[in-house]
C-alpha positions as CSV (number, residue, x, y, z in Angstrom):
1,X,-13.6,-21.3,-14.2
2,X,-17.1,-20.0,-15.0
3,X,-17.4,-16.0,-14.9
4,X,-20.4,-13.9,-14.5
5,X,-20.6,-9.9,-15.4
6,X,-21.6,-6.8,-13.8
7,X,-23.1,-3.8,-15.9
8,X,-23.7,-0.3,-14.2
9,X,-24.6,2.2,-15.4
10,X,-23.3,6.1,-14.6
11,X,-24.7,9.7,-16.1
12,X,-22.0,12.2,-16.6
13,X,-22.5,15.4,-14.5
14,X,-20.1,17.5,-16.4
15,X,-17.4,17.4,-19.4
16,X,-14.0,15.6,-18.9
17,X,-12.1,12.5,-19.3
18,X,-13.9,9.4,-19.2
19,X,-10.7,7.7,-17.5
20,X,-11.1,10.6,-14.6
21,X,-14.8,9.8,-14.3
22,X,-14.8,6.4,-13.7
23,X,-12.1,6.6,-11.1
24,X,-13.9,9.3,-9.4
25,X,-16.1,6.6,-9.3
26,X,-14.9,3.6,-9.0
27,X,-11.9,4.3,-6.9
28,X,-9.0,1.9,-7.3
29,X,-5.7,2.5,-9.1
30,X,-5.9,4.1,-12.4
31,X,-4.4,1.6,-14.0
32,X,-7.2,-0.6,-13.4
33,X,-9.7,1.9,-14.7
34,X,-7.5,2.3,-17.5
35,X,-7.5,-1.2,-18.5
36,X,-11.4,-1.5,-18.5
37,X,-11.8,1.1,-20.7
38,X,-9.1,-0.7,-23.5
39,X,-10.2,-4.1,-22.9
40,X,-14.0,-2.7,-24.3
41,X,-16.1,-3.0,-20.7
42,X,-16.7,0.7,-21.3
43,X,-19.6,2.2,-23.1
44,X,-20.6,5.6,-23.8
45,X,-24.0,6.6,-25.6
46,X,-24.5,2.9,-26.4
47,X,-21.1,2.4,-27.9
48,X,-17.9,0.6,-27.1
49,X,-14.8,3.0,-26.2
50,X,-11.6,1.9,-25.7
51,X,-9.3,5.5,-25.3
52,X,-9.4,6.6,-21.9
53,X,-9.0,10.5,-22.8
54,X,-12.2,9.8,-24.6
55,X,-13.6,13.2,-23.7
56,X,-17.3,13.0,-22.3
57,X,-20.2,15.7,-22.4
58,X,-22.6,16.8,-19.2
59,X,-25.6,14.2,-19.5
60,X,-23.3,11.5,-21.0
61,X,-24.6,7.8,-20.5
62,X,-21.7,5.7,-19.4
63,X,-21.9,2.0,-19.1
64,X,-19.1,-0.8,-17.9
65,X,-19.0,-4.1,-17.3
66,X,-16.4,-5.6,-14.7
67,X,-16.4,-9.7,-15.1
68,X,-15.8,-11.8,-11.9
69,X,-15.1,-15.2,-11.5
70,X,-17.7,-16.8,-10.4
71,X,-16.4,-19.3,-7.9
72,X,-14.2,-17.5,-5.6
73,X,-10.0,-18.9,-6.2
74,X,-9.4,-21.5,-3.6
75,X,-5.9,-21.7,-1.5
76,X,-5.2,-22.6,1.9
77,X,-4.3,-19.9,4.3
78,X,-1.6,-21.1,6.2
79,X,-0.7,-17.3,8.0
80,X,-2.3,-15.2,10.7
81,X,-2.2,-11.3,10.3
82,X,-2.3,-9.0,13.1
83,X,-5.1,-6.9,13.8
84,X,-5.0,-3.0,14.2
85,X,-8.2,-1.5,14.7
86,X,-11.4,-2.3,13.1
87,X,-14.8,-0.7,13.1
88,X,-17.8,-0.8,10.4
89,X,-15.7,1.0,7.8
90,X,-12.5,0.0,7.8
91,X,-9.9,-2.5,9.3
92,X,-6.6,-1.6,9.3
93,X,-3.3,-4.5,9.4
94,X,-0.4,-5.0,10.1
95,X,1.2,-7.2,6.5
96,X,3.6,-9.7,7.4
97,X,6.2,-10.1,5.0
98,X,6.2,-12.6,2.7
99,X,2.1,-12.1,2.1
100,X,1.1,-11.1,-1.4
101,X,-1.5,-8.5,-1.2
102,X,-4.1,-9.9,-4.1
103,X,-4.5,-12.9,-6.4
104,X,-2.9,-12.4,-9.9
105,X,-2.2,-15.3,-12.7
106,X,1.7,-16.0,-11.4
107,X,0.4,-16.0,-7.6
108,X,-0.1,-19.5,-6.5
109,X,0.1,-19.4,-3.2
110,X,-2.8,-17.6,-0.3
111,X,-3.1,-13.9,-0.2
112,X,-3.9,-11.4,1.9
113,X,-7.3,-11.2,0.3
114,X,-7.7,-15.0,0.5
115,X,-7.0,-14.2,4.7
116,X,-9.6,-11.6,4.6
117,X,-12.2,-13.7,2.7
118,X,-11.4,-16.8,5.5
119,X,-12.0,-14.8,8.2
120,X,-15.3,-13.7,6.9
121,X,-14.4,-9.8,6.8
122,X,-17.3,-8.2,5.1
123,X,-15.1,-5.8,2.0
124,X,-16.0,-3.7,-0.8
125,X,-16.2,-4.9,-4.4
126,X,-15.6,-1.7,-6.6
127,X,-12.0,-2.9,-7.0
128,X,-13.2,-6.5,-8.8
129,X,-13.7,-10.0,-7.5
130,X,-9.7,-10.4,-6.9
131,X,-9.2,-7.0,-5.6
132,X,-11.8,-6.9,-3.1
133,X,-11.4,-4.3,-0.1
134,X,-7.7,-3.4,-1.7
135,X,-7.3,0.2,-1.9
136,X,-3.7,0.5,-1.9
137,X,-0.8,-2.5,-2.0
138,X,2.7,-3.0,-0.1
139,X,5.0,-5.4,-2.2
140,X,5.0,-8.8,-1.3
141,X,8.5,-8.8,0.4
142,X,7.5,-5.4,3.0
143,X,5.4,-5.4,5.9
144,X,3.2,-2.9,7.4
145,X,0.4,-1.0,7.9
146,X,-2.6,-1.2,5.8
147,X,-6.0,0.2,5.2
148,X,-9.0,-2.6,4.0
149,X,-12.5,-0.9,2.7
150,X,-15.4,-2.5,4.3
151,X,-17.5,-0.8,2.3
152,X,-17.9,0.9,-1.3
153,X,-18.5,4.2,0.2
154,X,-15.4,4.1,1.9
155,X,-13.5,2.9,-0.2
156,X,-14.3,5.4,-2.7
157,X,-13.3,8.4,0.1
158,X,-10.2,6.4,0.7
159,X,-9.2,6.3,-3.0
160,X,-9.7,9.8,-3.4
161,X,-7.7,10.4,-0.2
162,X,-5.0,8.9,-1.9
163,X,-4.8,11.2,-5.1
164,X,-5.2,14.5,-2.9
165,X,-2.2,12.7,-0.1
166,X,-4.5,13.1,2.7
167,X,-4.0,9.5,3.4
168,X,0.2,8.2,3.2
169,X,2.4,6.3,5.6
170,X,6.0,6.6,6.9
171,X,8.2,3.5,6.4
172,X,11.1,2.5,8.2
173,X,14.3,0.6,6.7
174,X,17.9,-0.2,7.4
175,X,20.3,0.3,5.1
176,X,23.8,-1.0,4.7
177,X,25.6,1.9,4.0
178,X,24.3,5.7,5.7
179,X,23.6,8.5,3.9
180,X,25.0,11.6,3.7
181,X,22.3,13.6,4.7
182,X,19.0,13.5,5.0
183,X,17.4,14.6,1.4
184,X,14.4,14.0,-0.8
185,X,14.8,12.5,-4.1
186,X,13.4,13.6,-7.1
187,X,13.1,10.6,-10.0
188,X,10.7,9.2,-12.5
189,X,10.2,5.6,-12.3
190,X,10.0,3.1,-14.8
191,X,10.4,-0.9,-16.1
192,X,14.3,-1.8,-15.8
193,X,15.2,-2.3,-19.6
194,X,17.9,-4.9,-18.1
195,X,15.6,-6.8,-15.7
196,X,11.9,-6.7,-16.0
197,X,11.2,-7.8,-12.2
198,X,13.0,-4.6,-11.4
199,X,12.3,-0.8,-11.5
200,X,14.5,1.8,-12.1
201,X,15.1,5.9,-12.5
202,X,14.8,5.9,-16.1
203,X,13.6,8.8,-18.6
204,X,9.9,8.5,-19.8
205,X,9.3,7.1,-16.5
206,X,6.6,8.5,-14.3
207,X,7.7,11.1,-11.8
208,X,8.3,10.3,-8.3
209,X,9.6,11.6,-5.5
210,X,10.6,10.4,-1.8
211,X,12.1,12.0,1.5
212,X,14.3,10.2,3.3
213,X,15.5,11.3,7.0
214,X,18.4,9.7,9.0
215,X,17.3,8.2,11.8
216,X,20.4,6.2,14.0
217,X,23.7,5.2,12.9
218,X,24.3,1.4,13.5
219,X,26.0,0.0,16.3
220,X,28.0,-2.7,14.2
221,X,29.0,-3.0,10.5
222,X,28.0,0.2,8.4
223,X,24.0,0.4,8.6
224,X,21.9,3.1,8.9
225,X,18.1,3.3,10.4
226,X,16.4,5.9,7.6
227,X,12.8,6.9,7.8
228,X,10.9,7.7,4.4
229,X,7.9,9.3,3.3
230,X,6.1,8.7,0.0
231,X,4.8,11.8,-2.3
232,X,3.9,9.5,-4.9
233,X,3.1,5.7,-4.8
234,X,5.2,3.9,-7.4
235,X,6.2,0.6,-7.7
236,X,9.3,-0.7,-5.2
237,X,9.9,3.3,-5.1
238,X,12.0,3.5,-1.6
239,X,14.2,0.6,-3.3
240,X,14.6,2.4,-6.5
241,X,15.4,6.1,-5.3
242,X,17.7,4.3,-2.7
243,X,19.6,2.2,-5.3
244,X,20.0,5.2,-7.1
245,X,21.8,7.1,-4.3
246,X,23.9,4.1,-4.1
247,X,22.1,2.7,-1.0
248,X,20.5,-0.5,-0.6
249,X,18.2,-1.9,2.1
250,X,20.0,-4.3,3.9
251,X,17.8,-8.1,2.4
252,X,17.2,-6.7,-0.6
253,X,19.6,-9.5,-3.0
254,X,17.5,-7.6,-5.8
255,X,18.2,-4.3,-5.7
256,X,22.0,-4.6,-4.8
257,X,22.4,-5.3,-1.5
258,X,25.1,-8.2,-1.0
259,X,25.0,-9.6,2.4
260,X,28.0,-10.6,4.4
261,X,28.2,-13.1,7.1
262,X,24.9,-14.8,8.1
263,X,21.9,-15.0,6.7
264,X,19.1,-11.8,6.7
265,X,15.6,-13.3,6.3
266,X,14.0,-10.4,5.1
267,X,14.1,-6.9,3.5
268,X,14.4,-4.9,6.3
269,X,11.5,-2.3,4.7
270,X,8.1,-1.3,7.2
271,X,5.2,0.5,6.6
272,X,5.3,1.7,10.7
273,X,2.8,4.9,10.1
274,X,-0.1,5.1,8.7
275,X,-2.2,8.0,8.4
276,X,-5.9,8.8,6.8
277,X,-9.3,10.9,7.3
278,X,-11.5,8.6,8.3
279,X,-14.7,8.1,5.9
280,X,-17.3,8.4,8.3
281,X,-16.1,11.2,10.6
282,X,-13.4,12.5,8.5
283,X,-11.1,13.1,11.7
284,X,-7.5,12.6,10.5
285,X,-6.1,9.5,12.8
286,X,-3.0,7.5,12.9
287,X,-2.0,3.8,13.2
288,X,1.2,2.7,14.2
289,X,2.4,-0.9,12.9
290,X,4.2,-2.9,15.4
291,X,7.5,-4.4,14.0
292,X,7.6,-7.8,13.4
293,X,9.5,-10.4,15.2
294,X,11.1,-11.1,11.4
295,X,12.4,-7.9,11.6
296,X,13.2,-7.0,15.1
297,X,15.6,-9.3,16.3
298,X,18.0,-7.7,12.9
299,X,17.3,-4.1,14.1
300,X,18.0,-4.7,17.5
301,X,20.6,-6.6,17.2
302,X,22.2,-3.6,14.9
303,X,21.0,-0.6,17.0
304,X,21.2,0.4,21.0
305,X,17.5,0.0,22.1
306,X,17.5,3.0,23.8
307,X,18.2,5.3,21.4
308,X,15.5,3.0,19.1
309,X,12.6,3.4,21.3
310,X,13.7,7.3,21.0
311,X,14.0,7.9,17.3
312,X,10.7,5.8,16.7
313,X,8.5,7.2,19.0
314,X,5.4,8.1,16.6
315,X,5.9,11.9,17.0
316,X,9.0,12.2,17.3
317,X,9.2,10.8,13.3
318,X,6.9,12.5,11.9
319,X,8.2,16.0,13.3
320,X,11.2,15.1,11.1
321,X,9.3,15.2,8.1
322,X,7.8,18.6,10.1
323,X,4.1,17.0,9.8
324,X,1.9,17.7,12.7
325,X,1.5,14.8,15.4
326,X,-1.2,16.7,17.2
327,X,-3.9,16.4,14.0
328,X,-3.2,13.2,14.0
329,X,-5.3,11.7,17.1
330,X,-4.0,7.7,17.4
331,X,-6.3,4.5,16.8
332,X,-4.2,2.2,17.6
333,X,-4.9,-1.2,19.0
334,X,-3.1,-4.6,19.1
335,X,-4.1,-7.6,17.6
336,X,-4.1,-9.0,21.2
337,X,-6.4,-6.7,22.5
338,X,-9.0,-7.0,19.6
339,X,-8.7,-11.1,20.0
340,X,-9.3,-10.3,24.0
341,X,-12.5,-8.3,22.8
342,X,-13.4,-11.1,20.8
343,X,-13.6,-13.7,23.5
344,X,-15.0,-11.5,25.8
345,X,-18.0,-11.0,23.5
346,X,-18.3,-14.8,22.8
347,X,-18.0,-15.9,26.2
């Protein structure tokens, strides 16, 4: 496939790291800023740098390069994803399971990006061609809520929302054995030596740390309805710290759980709160993430409804993390609803 570049140009406003400078901005992960830089897109006073603790000076020209394909990848989107709210800035979904976030060299199938780019969703491109309107991922296998950029600007306040944990989400999950009490775990995260598609609480890894609250004890077999809250965003984090308290989330063959009788479809793992300043106003809001049919019919079936629609009332989580509901003023909107708008203003 034929590729095409794009060079900006950026003046340094102070001394500091030249990593920390482009991701002020250029937003994104800082991995991806990272690997810019030691690839060679980076210049600074004319010259190619490839260490990202290259340490800049006030008045500092600094050029990159980010290379695009030219011809957007092609796959057939065969999925529909519900709709949370939308407005000029940002749109916010619900991932179904099974949906890989963004294209990458082993990902042959249609991605949430390819969805976006069908639907004719206008995105930012700070992140790169494949990347477009991604400002932070959930792994393939977990659904949930999501934020999309619309826009470079907003992207950019939405990626620095993520390093100061202004913006985070609560997750649900069932587990297949309860814990002991609710706790936060404290444990740096890196590559499984054993298994490379795995993760693991490993020294040298980088530090993480989760909170996990018990929600509802299961009405059959052993499992356990658990809330969790992310303080840092690692890779298949809630699954690591989990495994390593000898927990498992009941669909997840990978990290250890073994299933009994019958067949669970899923990894029973949801993003169900999301929360963020929003870039325009900067009014914190909320957006909860309806669980999917994929996953409901296992929780129900597990859990007495009435106690469910208790323990997962919006507030009622977050007080057990003792975050403020109040702040937090909901945008919340079904995919239903915006479809009905739709028509409404077609017709």
């Amino acid at each position: 496939m034929k590729k095409e570049s794009l060079t900006q140009r950026l003046v340094a406003d102070e001394n500091g790291r030249l990593d920390r400078f482009l991701h002020a901005h250029l937003g994104g992960s800082r991995n991806q800023v990272e690997q810019l830089i030691k690839k060679g897109f980076v210049k600074v006073g004319g010259k190619v740098v490839t260490k990202a603790g290259y340490r800049l000076v006030a008045s500092d020209e600094v050029e990159y390069t980010i290379i695009q394909p030219k011809e957007s990848r092609r796959s057939e989107v065969d999925f529909e994803v519900p709709v949370i709210y939308e407005d000029d800035d940002i749109l916010i979904v619900n991932k179904p399971s099974g949906v890989v976030v963004h294209p990458a060299p082993s990902v042959k199938e249609a991605t949430l990006v390819d969805w976006l780019k069908a639907k004719g969703v206008s995105l930012s491109t700070i992140s790169g061609e494949e990347r477009h309107g991604i400002v932070h991922r959930l792994d393939k296998e977990t659904s949930g809520a999501m934020v999309v950029a619309k826009n470079n600007r907003s992207h950019e306040r939405l990626s620095a929302q993520l390093q100061d944990k202004s913006m985070g989400r609560y997750y649900i999950a069932v587990i297949d054995y309860p814990l002991k009490e609710s706790t936060t775990v404290e444990g740096a995260i890196g590559r499984n030596r054993a298994n490379r598609l795995k993760m693991a609480v490993t020294e040298g890894g980088r530090a993480a740390r989760t909170r996990f609250e018990k929600l509802l004890s299961g009405s059959r077999d052993n499992f356990e309805l658990v809330a969790a809250k992310l303080y840092t965003g690692r890779t298949h984090q809630i699954r690591v710290h989990l495994a390593s308290l000898g927990r498992h989330i009941v669909g997840d063959g990978l990290y250890g759980f073994k299933s009994g009788k019958g067949k669970i479809e899923r990894i029973l793992l949801h993003a169900y709160v999301l929360y963020l300043k929003h870039p325009t106003s900067g009014e914190t809001v909320r957006f909860v993430a309806d669980i999917p049919e994929s996953m409901k019919t296992a929780v129900e079936s597990s859990f007495e409804k009435e106690k469910l629609d208790e323990v997962l009332d919006p507030c009622a989580l977050l007080r057990r993390f003792d975050d403020d509901c109040e702040r937090m003023r909901p945008k919340e909107r079904s995919a239903a609803d915006a479809e009905g708008e739709k028509r409404s203003a077609e017709s």
